[in-house]
N, C-alpha and C positions, 0 to 999 in steps of 0.2 A: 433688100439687104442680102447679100452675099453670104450663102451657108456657108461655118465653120468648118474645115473637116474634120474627122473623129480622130480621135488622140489611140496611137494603141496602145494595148495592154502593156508595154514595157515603158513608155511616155508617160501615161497615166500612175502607172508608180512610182517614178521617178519622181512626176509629181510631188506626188503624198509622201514619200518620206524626205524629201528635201524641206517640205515643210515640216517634221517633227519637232518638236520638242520635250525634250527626255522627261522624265519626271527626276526631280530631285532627293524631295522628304527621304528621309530613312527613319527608319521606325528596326527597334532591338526587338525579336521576338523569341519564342525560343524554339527550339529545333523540331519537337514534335507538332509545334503547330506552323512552321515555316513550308508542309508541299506546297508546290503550286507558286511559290515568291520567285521574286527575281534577287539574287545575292548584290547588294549594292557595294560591299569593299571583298576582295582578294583574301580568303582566309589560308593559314599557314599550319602547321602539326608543332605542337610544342612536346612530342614525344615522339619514340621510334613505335611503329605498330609491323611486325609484334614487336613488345618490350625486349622482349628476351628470346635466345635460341628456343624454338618448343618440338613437341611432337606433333607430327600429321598423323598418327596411328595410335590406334592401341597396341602395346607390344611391350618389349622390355628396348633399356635404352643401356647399353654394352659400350666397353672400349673394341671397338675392330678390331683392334691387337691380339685382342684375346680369342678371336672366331674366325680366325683365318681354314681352320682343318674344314669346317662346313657340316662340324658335330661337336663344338664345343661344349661343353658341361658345366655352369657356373649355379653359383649359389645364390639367390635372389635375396641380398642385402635389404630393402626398403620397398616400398609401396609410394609413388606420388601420383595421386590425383589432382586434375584442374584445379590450378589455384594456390598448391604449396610448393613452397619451397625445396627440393631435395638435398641432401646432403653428398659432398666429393664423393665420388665412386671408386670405390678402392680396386685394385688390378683384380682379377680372376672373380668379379660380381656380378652382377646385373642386378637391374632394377626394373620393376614394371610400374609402367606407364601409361599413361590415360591420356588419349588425342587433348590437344592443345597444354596439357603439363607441361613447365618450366624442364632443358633437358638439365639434369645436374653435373655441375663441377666436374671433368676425369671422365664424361661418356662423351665419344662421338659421334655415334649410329644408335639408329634405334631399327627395332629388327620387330618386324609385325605377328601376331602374335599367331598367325596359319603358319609361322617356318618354326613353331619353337615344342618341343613336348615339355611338361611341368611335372614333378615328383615331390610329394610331400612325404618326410619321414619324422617320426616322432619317434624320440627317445627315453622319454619316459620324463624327462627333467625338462624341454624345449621343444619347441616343432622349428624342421628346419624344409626350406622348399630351393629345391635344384631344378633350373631350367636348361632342356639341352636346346641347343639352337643348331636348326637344319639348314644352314645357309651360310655363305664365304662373304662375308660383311665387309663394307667397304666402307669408309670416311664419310660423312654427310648422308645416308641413306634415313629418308624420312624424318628429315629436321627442316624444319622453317626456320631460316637464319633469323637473327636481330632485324627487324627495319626493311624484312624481303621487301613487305608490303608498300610502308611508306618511310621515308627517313625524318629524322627530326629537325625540322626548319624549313620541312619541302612545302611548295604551297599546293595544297589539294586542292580549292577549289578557284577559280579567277571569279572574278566580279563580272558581274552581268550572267551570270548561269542561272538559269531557271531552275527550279530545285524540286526534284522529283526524290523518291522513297529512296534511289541507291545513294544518290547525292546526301540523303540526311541521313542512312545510314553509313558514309563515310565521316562528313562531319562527326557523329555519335563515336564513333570510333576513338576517337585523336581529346574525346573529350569535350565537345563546342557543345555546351548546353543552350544555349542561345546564338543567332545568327542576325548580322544586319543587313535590312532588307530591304529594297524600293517601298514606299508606299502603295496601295494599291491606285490601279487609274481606278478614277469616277464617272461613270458611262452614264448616262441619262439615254432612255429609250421611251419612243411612242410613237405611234402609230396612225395614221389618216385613212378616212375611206368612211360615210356614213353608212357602208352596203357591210362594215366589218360586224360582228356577233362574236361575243363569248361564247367556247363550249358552256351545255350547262343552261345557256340560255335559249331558249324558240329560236327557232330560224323563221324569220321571216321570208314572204315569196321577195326574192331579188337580193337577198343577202345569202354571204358568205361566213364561214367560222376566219377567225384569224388565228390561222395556222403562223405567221412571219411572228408572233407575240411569243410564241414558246422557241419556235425555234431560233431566235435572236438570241433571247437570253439564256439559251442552252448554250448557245457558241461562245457568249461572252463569259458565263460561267466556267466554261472549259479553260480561258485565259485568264484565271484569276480575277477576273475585273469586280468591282464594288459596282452593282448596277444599282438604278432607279427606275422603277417601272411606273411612266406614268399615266400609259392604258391608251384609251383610244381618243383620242383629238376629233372634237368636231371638224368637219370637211369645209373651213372657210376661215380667208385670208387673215381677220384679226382673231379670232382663235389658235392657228398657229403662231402669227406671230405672237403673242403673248405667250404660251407655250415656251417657245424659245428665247424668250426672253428671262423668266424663271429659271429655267434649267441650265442658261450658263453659267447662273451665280454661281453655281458650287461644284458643275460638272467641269473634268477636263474634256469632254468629248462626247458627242449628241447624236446619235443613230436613231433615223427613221427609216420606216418602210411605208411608200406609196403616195405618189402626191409629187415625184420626181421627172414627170411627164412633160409636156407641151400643154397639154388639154385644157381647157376652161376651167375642170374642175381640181387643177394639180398644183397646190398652193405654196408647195414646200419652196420651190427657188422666188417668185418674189415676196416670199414671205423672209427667208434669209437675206436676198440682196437688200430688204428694209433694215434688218437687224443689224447687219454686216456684209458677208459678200462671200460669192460664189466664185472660182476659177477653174471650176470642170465640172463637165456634167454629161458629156456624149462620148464614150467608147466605143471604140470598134470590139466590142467585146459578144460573143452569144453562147447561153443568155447574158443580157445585163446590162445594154447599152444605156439606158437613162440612169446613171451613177453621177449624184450631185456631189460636190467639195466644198468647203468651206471654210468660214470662221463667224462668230456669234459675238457681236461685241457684247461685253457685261454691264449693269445699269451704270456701275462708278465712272463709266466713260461716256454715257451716253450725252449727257448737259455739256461735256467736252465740246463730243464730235459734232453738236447742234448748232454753237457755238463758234465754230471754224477752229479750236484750241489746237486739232490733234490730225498731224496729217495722215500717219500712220496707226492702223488699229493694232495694239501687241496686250494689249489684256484684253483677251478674247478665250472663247472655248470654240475648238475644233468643230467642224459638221461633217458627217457624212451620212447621204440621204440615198438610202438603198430603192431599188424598184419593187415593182410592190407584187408583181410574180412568187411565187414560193423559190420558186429552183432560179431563178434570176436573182432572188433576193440572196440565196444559199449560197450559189458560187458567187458571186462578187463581193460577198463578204470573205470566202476563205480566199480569195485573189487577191484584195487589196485593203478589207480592213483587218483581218487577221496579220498582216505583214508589219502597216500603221502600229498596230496597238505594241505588237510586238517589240516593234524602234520605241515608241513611247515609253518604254520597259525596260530601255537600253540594253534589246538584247539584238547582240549584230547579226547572227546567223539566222535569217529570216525566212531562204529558199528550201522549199516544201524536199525532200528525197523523190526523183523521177526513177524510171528503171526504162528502158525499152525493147517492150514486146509484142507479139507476134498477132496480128489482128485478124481474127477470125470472121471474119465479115466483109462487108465492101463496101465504101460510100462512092457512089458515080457524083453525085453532083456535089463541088466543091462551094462554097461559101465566101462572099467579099470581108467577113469578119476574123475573127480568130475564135474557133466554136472552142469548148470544153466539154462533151462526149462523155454520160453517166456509161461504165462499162462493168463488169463483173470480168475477176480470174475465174476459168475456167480449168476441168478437170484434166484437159490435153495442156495445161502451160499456156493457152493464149488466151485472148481476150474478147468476149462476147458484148456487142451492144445491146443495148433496151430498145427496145422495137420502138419508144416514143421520145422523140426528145424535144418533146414541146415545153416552152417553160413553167408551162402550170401545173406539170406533170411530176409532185413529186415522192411518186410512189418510185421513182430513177434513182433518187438518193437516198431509200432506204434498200432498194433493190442491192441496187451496184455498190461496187468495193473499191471505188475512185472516178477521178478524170484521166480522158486522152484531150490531148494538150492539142488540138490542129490548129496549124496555120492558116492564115487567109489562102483560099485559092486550093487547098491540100484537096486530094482527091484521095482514096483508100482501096485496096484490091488485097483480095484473099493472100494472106502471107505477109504485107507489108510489115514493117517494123514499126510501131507509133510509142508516142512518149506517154507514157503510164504517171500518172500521183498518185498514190493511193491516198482515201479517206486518214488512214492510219496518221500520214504525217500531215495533213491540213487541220485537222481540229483538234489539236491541243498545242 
């Protein structure tokens, strides 16, 4: 049989998200529990913020008319602090003012309160207090118009934004006690390999801890997702398939780690092509060429498809079956199912922020794949490699502070320019 050739890294996505399918549900939540959502409709401001002209300063809030000399002497009319009302300002007064006060009626400057001397005199019947002001005041000086901020009808936030702390503190703003949200995806995770060991437990001679168990569900955590963890799958063909069979009932989407091999002992694709079916699985990618794709069909179809009823499978749950490397498993989740989940979430802006910088190092021998390079910013502006980039290595990806993006064939020399990701924008 005539090998396939490998799909590259931009094929292979193209893949996967032409396969998506959005999530629809919306679920009303309310604002402080909405980080981390995706906004499922376009919200709008049904007020101006700010409401009203205010002050950016402590100070008094004057007619300029009145301070033109640059030593006027007025009489301090009123007191408004945050939150009342002032009353007109009569010519020849001032008022003092407290940062974010309403500016009142008759003032049009407010004058900070380092340019101003204050005089209290008491006469024995009233106390009266004279502010001289040491400054040639101009119109608008430290006022926040009506509506600087946002106008009334404007839409703040578009549908499909991921909603982070600034985002619900503008919603909070305008008033949005509650926000409507995508549903969360439902990720089902688990894991193959008989040589796999809980921390916590003996290590037996020929087993490993399974590091890919925490670190999966840290990453899907980071993306909102509703996981299900369902631990470590016996290492044989009707144990996973059953496995996945269970977990598509209710999951929209099933990540494994290991088993996505050739090997005698790597169960995971004909364990899928029995369930349902596989349409990628070998990337020109390193690490992380054995990346399986899928779909899982659900039992309500299965007496169908046995049946000949159904030519096509569309109730199904997504697969994708990572390799079972740590740093293999690591980057080809933030390459290609960090992107997925993301489309799943119907959020369109997917591609990670690149920068390119100055490579402090040198690679002579170039690579037939598309490598991704753990590298550290360093104290000179460039960029230092980890002296190991093996994939089982992944003390690289606690080390280092992203990937370098190389091409098939790219060779590297002290000074080159290479394409920088930082961690920063792949895992969240």
């Amino acid at each position: 049989m005539e090998k396939k050739p490998m799909l590259s890294v931009a094929q292979a996505l193209q893949t996967l998200l032409q396969a998506v399918r959005p999530i629809q549900e919306i679920e009303q939540v309310s604002t402080l529990a909405a980080n981390g959502r995706v906004l499922a409709q376009a919200q709008r401001s049904s007020l101006y913020v700010p409401p009203m002209d205010n002050t950016q300063m402590d100070g008094y809030a004057v007619r300029a008319a009145d301070c033109t000399s640059g030593c006027a002497r007025l009489r301090v009319s009123q007191r408004i602090p945050a939150g009342v009302v002032g009353q007109t300002l009569e010519p020849g007064t001032a008022a003092r003012i407290f940062t974010g006060a309403f500016i009142p009626a008759g003032a049009d400057a407010v004058v900070m309160q380092e340019q101003c001397e204050v005089e209290n005199f008491n006469d024995g019947q009233d106390q009266q207090t004279f502010v001289t002001i040491r400054h040639q005041v101009k119109p608008g000086e430290w006022i926040r118009r009506q509506g600087e901020d946002i106008q009334q009808g404007a839409e703040i936030l578009p549908a499909s934004t991921r909603l982070r702390p600034q985002e619900l503190g503008l919603a909070a703003s305008v008033g949005l006690a509650t926000l409507p949200v995508l549903r969360p995806l439902r990720v089902a995770v688990f894991f193959t390999g008989d040589e796999l060991t809980m921390p916590g437990e003996p290590l037996k001679q020929g087993s490993i801890y399974n590091s890919n168990r925490f670190l999966l569900t840290g990453l899907l955590q980071n993306l909102g997702c509703q996981i299900t963890d369902y631990g470590i799958v016996p290492d044989n063909l009707a144990a996973t398939r059953a496995t996945l069979r269970e977990v598509a009932q209710q999951h929209d989407l099933i990540i494994t780690s290991g088993g996505v091999s050739v090997g005698e002992e790597d169960h995971i694709r004909p364990a899928v092509e029995a369930e349902g079916h596989i349409n990628m699985w070998q990337i020109a990618v390193k690490p992380g060429k054995p990346l399986a794709f899928g779909e899982v069909r659900r039992a309500a179809q299965l007496d169908q498809v046995e049946q000949g009823e159904m030519n096509q499978v569309t109730n199904t749950a997504f697969f994708l079956g990572l390799p079972g490397n740590p740093v293999s498993s690591f980057v080809t989740f933030l390459l290609f199912v960090r992107p997925f989940i993301l489309r799943m979430q119907g959020i369109q802006n997917i591609t990670p922020i690149s920068y390119p910088m100055r490579a402090d190092f040198e690679l002579k021998k170039a690579d037939k794949r598309n490598e991704f390079l753990r590298a550290k910013m360093n104290a000179e502006g460039g960029l230092t490699l980890f002296s190991n980039q093996s994939s089982g290595v992944l003390t690289s990806t606690v080390w280092g502070d992203g990937l370098i993006d190389l091409a098939a064939g790219q060779t590297v020399a002290h000074g080159d320019m290479v394409k920088f990701i930082p961690f920063s924008g792949l895992l969240y």
